[in-house]
C-alpha positions in Angstrom: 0.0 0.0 0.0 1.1 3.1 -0.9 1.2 5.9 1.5 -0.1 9.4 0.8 2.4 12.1 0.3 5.3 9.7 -0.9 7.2 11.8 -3.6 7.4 10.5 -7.1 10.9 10.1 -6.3 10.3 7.4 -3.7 7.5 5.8 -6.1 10.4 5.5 -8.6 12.8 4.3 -6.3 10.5 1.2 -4.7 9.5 0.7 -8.2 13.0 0.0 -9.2 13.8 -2.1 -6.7 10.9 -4.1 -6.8 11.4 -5.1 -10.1 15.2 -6.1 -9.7 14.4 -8.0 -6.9 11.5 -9.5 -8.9 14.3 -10.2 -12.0 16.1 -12.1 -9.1 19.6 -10.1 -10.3 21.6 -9.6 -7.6 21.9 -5.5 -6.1 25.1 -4.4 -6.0 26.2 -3.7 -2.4 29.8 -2.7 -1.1 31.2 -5.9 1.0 32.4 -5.3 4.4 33.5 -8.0 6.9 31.7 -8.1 10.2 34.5 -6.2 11.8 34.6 -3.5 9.8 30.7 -3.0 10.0 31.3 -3.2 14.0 34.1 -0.7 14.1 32.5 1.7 11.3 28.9 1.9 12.8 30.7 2.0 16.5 32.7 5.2 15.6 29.7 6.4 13.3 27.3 6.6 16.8 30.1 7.8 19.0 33.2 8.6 17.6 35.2 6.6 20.0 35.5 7.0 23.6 36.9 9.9 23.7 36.0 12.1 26.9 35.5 9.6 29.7 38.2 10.0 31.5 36.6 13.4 32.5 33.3 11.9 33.5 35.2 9.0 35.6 37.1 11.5 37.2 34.1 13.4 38.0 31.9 10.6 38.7 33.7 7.5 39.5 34.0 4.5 37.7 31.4 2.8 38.8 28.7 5.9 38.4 30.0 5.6 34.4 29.1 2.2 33.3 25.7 2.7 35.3 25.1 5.9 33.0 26.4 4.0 29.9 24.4 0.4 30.4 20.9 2.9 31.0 21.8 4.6 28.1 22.1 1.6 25.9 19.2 0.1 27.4 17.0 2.8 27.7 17.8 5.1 24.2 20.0 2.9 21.8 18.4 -0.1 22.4 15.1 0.7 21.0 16.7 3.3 18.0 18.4 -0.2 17.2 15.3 -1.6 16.7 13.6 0.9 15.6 16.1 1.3 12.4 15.9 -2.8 12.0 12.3 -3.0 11.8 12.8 0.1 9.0 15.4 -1.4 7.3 13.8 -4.7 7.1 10.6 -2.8 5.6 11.8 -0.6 3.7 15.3 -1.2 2.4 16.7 1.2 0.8 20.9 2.7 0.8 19.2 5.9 1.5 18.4 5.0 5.4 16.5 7.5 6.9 16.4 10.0 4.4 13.8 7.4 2.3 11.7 7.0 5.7 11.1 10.5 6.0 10.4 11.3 2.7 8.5 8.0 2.3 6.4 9.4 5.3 6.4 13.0 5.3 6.8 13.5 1.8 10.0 15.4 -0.2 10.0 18.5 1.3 10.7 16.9 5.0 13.2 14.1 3.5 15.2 17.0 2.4 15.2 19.0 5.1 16.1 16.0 7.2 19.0 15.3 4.7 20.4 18.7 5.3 20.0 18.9 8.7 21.6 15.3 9.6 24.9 16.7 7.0 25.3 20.3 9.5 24.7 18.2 12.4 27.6 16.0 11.1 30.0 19.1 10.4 29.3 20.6 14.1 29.7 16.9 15.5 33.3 16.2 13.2 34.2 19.4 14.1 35.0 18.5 17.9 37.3 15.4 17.1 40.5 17.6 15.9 40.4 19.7 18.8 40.0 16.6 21.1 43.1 15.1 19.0 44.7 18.3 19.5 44.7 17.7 23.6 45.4 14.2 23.4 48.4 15.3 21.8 49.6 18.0 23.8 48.5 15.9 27.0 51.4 13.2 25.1 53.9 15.3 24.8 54.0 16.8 27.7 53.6 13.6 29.6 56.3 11.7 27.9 58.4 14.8 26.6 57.9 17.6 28.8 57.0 19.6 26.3 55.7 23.2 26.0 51.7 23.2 25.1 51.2 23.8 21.2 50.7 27.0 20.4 47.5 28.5 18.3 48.6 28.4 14.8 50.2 24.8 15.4 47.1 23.6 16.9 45.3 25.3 13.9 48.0 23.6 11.4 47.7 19.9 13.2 43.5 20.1 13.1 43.9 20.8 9.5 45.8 18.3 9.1 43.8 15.6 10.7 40.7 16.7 9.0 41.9 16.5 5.4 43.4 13.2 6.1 40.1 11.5 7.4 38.2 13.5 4.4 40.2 12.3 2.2 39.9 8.7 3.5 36.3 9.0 3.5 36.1 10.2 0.1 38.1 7.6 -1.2 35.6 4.9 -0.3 34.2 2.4 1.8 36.5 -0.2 1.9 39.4 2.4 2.8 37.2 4.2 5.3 36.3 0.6 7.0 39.9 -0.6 6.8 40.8 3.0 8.4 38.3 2.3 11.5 40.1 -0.7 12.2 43.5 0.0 12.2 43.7 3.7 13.4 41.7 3.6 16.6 44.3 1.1 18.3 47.8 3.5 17.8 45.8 6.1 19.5 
């Protein structure tokens, strides 16, 4: 059944879809080991663990994997099945972008779209900077060195973001492999 205020686009698309899955051909998927998908959706929700150690120090250990467990259990748990059951329904590589639209119509699928990419420039955003002390907090720790000054800090978050945009854009595979291997030297 159709729903009312689905956008030609999303007619086209399920249309499409239907009738390769109907031709029994194959759809052409990237292939990602189980690790990779672990490590690439694990960094996509959280970006790591970074900023802990501030809330254990504050909080105690114990006070932290209270907070996290709750969390999982009480929000990710049911956005994880939330986006199954969705998935499952309606699968499509847009995600969430064809839910909205598919229910709201093209207008809110959009809008959605362009709200989710800001929210991931303000969100990336943080991750040089927290680089940025992890790296003078190393230094000085095992060098004794002088904190970094502006421009260098400027010069180092530069850095760091052109090299994970430049992973990204060169694919999945890379950007999976990348997830893996990175994390553990840091």
């Amino acid at each position: 059944m159709q729903d009312e205020g689905s956008g030609e686009e999303s007619e086209g698309a399920d249309d499409e879809r239907a009738a390769l899955i109907k031709s029994g051909s194959p759809l052409e998927l990237p292939r990602m080991s189980f690790l990779a998908i672990s490590t690439m959706s694990y960094f996509s929700v959280c970006g790591g663990p970074f900023g802990l150690e501030v809330a254990v120090s504050a909080g105690g250990p114990l006070s932290v994997i209270i907070v996290i467990v709750a969390l999982s259990l009480v929000w990710a748990l049911p956005c994880a099945l939330m986006t199954a059951e969705l998935s499952s329904a309606l699968p499509s590589r847009e995600g969430y972008m064809h839910w909205v639209t598919r229910a709201f119509g093209p207008q809110w699928g959009t809008l959605n779209g362009w709200l989710s990419l800001l929210n991931s420039f303000v969100d990336s955003s943080t991750y040089p900077a927290m680089f940025c002390d992890y790296l003078c907090f190393a230094l000085q720790q095992w060098r004794g060195a002088a904190p970094l000054s502006p421009l260098t800090r400027w010069s180092v978050s530069g850095i760091v973001t052109l090299t994970v945009g430049a992973i990204n854009f060169r694919g999945l595979p890379l950007a999976a492999w990348a997830s893996i291997w990175l994390p553990p030297p840091s």
